[in-house]
C-alpha positions as CSV (number, residue, x, y, z in Angstrom):
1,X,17.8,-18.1,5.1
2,X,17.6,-16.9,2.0
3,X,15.0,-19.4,0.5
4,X,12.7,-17.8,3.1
5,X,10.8,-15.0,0.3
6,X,11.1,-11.0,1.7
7,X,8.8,-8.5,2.4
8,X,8.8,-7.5,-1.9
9,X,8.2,-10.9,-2.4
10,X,5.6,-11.4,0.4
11,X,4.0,-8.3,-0.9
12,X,4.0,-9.7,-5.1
13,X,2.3,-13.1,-3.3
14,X,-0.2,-10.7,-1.3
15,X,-0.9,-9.0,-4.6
16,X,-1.7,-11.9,-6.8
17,X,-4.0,-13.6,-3.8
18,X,-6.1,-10.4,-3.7
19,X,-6.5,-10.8,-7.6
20,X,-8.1,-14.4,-7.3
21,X,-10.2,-13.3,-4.2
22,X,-8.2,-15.6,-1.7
23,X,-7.8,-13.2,2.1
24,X,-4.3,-12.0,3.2
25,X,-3.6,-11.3,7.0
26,X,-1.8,-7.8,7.8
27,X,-0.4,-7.2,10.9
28,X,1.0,-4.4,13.1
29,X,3.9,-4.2,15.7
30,X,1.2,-4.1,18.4
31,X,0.3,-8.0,17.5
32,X,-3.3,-6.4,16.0
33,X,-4.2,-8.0,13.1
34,X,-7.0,-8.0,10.2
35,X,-7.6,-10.1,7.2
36,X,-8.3,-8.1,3.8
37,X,-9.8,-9.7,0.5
38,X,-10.4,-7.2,-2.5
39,X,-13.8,-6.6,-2.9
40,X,-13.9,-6.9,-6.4
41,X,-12.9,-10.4,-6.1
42,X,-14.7,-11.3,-2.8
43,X,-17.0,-14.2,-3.1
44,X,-20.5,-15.0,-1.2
45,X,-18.6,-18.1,0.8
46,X,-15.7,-15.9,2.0
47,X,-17.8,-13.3,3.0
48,X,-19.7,-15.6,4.8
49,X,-16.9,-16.9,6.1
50,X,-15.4,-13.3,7.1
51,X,-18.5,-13.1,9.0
52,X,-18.3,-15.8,11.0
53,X,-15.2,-14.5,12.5
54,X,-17.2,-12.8,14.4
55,X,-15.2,-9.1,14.4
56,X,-17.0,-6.1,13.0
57,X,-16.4,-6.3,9.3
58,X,-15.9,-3.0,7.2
59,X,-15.7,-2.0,3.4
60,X,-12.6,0.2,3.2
61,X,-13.1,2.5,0.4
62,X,-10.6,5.7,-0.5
63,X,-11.8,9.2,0.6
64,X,-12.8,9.7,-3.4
65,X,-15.3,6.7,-3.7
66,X,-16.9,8.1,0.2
67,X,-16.9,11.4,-0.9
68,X,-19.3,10.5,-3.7
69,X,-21.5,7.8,-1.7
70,X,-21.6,10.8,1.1
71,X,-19.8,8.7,3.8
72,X,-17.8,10.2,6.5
73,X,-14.0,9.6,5.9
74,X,-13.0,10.1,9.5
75,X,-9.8,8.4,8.6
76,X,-8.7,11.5,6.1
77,X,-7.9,9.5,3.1
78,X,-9.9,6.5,3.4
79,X,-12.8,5.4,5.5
80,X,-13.8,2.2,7.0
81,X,-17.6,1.5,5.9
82,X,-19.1,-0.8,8.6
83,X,-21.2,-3.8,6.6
84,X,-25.2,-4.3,8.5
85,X,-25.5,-7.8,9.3
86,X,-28.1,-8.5,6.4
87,X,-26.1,-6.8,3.3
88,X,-24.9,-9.3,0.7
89,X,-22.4,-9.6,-2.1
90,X,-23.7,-7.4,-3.9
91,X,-24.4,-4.3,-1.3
92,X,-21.2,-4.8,-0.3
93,X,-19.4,-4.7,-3.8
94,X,-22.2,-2.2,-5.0
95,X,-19.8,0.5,-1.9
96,X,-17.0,-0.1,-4.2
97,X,-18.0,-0.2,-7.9
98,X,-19.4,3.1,-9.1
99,X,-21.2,1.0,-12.2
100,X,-24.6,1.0,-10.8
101,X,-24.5,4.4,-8.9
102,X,-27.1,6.3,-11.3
103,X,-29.6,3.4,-10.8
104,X,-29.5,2.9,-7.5
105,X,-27.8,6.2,-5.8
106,X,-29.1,6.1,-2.2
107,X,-27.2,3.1,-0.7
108,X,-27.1,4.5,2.5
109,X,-27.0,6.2,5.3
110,X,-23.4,4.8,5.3
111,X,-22.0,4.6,9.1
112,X,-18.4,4.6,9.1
113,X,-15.8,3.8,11.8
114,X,-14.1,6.5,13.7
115,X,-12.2,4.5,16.4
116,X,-8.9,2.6,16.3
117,X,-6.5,2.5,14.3
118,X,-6.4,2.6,10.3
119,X,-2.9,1.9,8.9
120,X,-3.3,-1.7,8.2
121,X,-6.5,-0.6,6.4
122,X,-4.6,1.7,4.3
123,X,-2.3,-1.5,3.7
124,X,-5.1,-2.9,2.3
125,X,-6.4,0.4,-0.1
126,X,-2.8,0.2,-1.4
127,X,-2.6,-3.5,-2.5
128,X,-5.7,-3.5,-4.3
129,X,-4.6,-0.8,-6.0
130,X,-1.2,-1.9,-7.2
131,X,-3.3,-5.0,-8.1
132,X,-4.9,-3.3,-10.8
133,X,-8.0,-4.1,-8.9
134,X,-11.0,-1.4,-7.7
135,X,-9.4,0.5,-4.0
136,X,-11.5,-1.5,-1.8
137,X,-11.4,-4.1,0.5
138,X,-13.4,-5.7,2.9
139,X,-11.4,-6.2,6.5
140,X,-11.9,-7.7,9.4
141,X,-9.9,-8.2,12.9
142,X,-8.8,-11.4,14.3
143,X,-6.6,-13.1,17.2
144,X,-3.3,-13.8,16.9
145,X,-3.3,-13.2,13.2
146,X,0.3,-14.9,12.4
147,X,-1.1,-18.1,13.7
148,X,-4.3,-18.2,11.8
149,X,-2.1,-16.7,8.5
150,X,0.0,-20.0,9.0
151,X,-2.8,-22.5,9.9
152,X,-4.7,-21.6,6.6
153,X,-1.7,-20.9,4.7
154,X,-2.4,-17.2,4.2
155,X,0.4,-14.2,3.5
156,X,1.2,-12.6,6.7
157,X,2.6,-9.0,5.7
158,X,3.5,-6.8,8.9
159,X,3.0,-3.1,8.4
160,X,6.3,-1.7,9.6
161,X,8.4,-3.8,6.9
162,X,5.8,-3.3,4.2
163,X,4.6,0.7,4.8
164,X,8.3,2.0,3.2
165,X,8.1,-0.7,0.1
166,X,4.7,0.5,-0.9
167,X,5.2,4.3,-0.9
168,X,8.1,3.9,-3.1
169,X,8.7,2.5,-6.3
170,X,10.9,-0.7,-7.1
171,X,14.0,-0.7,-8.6
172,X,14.6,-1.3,-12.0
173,X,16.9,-4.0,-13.9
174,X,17.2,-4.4,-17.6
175,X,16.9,-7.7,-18.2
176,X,17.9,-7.6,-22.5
177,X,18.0,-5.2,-25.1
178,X,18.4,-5.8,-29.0
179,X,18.4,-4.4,-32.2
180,X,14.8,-3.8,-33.1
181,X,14.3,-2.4,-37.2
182,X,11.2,0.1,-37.5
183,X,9.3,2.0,-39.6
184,X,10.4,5.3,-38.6
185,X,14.5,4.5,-38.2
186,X,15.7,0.9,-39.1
187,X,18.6,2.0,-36.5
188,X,16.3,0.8,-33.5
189,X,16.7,-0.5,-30.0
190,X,14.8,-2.1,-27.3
191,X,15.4,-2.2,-23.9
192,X,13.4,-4.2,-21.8
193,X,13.4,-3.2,-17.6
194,X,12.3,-5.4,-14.8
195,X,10.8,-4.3,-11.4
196,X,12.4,-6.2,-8.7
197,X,8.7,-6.4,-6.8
198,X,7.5,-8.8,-9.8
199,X,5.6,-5.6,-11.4
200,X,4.9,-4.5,-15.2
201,X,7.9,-4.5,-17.2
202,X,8.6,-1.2,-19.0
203,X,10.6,-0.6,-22.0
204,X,13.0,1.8,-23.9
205,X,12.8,2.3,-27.4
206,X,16.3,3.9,-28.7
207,X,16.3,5.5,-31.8
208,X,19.7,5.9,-33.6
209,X,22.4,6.5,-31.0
210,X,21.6,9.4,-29.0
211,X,24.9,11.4,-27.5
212,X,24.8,10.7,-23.7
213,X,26.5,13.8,-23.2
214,X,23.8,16.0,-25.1
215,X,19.9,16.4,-23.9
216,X,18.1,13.6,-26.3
217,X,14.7,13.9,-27.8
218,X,12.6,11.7,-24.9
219,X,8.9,10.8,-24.3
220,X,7.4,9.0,-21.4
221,X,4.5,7.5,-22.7
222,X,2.2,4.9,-21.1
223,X,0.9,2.5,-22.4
224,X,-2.4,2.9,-23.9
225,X,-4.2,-0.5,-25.4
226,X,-7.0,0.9,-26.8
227,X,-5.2,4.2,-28.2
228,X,-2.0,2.3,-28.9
229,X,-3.3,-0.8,-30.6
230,X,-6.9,-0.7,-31.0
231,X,-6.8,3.0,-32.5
232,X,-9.0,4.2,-30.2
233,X,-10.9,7.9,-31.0
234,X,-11.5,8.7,-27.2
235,X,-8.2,9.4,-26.4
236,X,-4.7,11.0,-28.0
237,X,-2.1,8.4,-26.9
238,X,-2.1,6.5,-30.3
239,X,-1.1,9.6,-32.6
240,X,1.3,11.0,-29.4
241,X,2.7,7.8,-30.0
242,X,3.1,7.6,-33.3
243,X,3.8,11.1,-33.7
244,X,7.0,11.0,-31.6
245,X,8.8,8.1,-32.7
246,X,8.4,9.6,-36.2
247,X,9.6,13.2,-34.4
248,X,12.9,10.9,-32.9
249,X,13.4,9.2,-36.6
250,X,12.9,12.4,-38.5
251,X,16.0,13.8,-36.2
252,X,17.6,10.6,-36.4
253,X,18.1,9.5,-32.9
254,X,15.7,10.3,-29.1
255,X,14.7,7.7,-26.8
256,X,11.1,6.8,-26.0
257,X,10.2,5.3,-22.4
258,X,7.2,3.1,-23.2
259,X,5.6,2.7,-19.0
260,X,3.0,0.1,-18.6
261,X,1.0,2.4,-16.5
262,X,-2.1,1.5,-18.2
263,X,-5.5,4.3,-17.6
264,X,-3.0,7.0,-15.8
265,X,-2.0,3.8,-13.7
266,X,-5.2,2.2,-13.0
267,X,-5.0,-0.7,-15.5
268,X,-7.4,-1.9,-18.8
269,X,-10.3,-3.0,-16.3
270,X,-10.6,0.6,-14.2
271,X,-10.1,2.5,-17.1
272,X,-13.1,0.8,-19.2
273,X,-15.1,1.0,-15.6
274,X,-14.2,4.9,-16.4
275,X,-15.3,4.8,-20.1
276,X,-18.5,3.8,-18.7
277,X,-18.9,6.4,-16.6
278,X,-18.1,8.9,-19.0
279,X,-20.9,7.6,-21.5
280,X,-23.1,8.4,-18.4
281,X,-22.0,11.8,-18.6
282,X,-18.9,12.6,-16.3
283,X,-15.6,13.9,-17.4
284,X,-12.3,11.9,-17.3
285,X,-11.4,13.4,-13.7
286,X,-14.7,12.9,-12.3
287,X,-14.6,9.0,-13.5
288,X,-11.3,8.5,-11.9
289,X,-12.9,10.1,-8.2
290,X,-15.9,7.9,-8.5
291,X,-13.8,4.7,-8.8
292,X,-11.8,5.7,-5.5
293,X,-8.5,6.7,-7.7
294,X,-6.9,10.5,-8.0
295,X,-6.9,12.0,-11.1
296,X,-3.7,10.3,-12.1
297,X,-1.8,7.3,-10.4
298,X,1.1,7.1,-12.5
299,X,4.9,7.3,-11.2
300,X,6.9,9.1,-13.7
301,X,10.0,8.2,-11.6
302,X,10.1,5.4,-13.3
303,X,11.1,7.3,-16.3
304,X,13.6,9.4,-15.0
305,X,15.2,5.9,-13.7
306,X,15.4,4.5,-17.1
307,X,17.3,7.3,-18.6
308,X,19.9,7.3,-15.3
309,X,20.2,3.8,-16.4
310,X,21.1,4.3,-20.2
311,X,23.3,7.2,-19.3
312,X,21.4,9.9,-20.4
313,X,21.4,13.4,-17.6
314,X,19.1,15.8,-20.0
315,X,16.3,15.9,-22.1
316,X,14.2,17.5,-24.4
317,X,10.8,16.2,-23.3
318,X,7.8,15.5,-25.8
319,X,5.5,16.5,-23.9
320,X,2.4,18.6,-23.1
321,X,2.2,17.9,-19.8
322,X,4.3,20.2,-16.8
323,X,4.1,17.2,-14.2
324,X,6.4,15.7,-16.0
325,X,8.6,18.0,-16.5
326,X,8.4,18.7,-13.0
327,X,9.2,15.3,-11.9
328,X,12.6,15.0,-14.4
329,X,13.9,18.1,-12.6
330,X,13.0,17.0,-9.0
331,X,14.6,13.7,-9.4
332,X,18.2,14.5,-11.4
333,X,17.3,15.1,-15.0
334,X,17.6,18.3,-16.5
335,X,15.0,19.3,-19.2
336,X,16.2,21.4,-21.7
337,X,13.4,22.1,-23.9
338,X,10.1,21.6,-23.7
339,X,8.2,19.8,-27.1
340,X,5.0,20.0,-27.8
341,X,3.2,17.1,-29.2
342,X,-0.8,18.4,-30.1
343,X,-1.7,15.7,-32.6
344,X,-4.5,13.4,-32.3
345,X,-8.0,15.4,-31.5
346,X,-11.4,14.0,-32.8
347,X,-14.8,14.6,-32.3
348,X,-14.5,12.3,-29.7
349,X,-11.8,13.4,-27.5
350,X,-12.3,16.8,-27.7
351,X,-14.0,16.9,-24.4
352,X,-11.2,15.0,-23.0
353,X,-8.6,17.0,-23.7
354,X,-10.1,19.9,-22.6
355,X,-10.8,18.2,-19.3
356,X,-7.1,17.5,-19.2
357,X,-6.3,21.5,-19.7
358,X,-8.4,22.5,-17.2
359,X,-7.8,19.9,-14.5
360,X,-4.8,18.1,-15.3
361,X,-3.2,21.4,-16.6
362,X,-1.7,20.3,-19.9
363,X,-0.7,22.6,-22.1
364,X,-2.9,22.0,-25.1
């Protein structure tokens, strides 16, 4: 029936429960099952509550965040932190959020779990991270988890239907596009792009009327509100910005793929938890690990999808960085020409950048 939602809908509902704190039951084809509620959101009741349950109850954290608390991740790329019986709220959330891990850097020794299984655990990492929220989550097991999911009116999601909609991304529709007047070309054009799995929207910005037949003058950029907006010194996405739509009006036509990947894809919230771990001294990279993420969780697919879309099949890419340029040529779009775009160092960034030379390999 279709008013009965799908797994990309189950997985948007799982989503926005994690964001408000409220548990979700994941399941395997072996009938095990575990509830998961984001740590970051995870009230004293509900832990409580988790408790009571009466299974062994863990903090799953990514191999990055145990690698810097010194916690065995026997489960390769994440590891299941078992909670002592008298840790509270804030132990438990302190596993998970770097903030505090100067003041008080000995919160263990951390025993982690070895046995079992971990795929529904790495359910969990992945939710919380496409939640925008920090990759944790606290998990326990319980019986006959599709019952208790529809006695307390929990999302069920069953690991074999959502494992393939999680490592891929979601298909793109666009919803609308208009005539859009700008500074740099009053021959402008927006094209707004929905996800089907009720994610960020992402948008095209056509300047002039590029030849579809011809490589165009593209950019992915994501989007960036403190550089974008707020004019932000710490970072060079605000001039990149600036600098390429002016580049594309100059020329008189490119197309600029705006991608609400937010912090290298960790959304506003991580990526201020990582400006405050750079004021405490650690690079960009280094930030990122601490909070559990990789050095850069964006999908640049995306991009190459939107240009299928509009008919485009090569590029000259504003860029200074080779992994996308690598991406556009792995996934159908030939790149012609490489274009640099150094605009935009301070004082402030200068560190920054050269963390993204050295470990990011940009070509700066």
């Amino acid at each position: 029936m279709s008013l009965i939602p799908d797994i990309t809908e189950l997985l948007a509902r799982a989503r926005a429960d994690l964001r408000m704190g409220v548990a979700v039951a994941l399941t395997d084809d072996s009938g095990f099952c575990v509830l998961a509620v984001a740590t970051e959101t995870l009230s004293p009741q509900r832990l409580a509550d988790l408790r009571g349950l009466g299974g062994d109850l863990v903090v799953t954290i990514t191999d990055r965040r145990a690698e810097t608390l010194k916690a065995r991740a026997y489960d390769g790329d994440l590891a299941r932190v078992l909670i002592p019986a008298d840790a509270d709220i804030g132990w438990v959330q302190a596993v998970a959020d770097p903030s505090d891990d100067l003041n008080a850097p000995m919160k263990g020794p951390l025993m982690t779990e070895r046995q079992g299984n971990a795929n529904l655990h790495r359910i969990a990492i992945a939710l919380t991270k496409t939640a925008r929220l920090l990759p944790a989550a606290v998990v326990v097991p319980v019986e006959d988890g599709r019952a208790f999911a529809a006695a307390h009116g929990l999302t069920c999601i069953d690991h074999t239907r959502a494992a393939p909609h999680l490592a891929d991304r979601s298909t793109l529709h666009e919803v609308v596009a208009a005539r859009l007047p700008m500074e740099v070309s009053e021959a402008g054009r927006l094209h707004v792009f929905r996800p089907e799995d009720g994610g960020e929207e992402h948008y095209a910005v056509e300047i002039g009327r590029p030849d579809r037949n011809k490589p165009v003058l593209a950019r992915l950029h994501s989007a960036c509100f403190t550089g974008d907006l707020m004019g932000s010194l710490k970072c060079d996405c605000g001039p990149q910005l600036r600098g390429a739509l002016a580049q594309m009006g100059t020329e008189g036509s490119g197309v600029l793929l705006y991608l609400n990947q937010e912090g290298r894809g960790i959304g506003l919230a991580n990526k201020m938890r990582a400006y405050f771990l750079q004021d405490q001294g650690f690079d960009t990279v280094e930030a990122n690990h601490r909070l559990g993420f990789e050095d850069d969780e964006r999908d640049f697919r995306l991009g190459s999808d939107i240009l299928k879309s509009l008919g485009f099949g090569s590029v000259r890419l504003l860029t200074n960085n080779p992994a996308k340029i690598a991406m556009m040529e792995r996934t159908g779009i030939a790149v012609t020409e490489r274009v640099p775009l150094k605009v935009g160092e301070t004082a402030h960034n200068r560190g920054y950048l050269a963390t993204k030379a050295a470990k990011s390999g940009h070509l700066l």
